[in-house]
C-alpha positions, 0 to 999 in steps of 0.5 A: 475527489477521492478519499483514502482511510488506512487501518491496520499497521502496528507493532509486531516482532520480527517474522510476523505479519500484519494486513494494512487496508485501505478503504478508496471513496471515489472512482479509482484506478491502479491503487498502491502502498508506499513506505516512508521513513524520516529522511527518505524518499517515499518507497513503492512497496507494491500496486494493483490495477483496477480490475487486479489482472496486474500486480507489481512489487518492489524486490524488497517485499516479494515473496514475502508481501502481497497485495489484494483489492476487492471491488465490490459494493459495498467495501468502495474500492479498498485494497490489503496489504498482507505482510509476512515475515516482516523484518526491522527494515520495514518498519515505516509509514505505510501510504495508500494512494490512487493513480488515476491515469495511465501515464508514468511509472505505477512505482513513481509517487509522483505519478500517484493524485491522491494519498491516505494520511498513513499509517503506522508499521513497527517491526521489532527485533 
């Protein structure tokens, strides 16, 4: 059983930045973020696997977002989320989640076992 707490979202003006965190109990392997929207499907914004050697983003945040994790100890797997010169659009839920295999697309929701409850992220204009 893992379990995934989220901290960091808000409200912001456009070209701010904020750092989502999320803290991972349990063992862990690749852990991402997604977004969701009322009406839309859950949205891959990025991933990084357990050792971090690999990151991946969706084009929507590139060069603008950047994910982290550290793995020490003491912080039980937690990984960041640094996002910069946000806009209106990205204004959503933000998810943490944990893929526990290798099997499926690191982009694909449906491949992630378990899922933080959420958080927050406003963007005005």
């Amino acid at each position: 059983q893992v379990q995934l707490v989220e901290s960091g979202g808000g409200l912001v003006q456009a070209g701010g930045s904020l750092r989502l965190s999320c803290a991972a109990s349990g063992r862990t392997y690749t852990m991402g973020w997604f977004r969701q929207t009322p009406g839309k499907e859950r949205e891959f914004v990025a991933c990084i696997t357990k050792s971090a050697t690999n990151t991946y983003y969706a084009d929507s945040v590139k060069e603008r977002f950047t994910i982290s994790r550290d793995n020490t100890k003491n912080t039980k797997n937690t990984v960041y989320l640094q996002m910069n010169s946000l806009k209106p659009e990205d204004t959503a839920v933000y998810l943490c989640a944990v893929k526990l295999s290798g099997r499926g697309g690191v982009s694909d929701p449906r491949f992630y076992d378990y899922w933080g409850q959420g958080t927050q992220v406003t963007v005005s204009s």
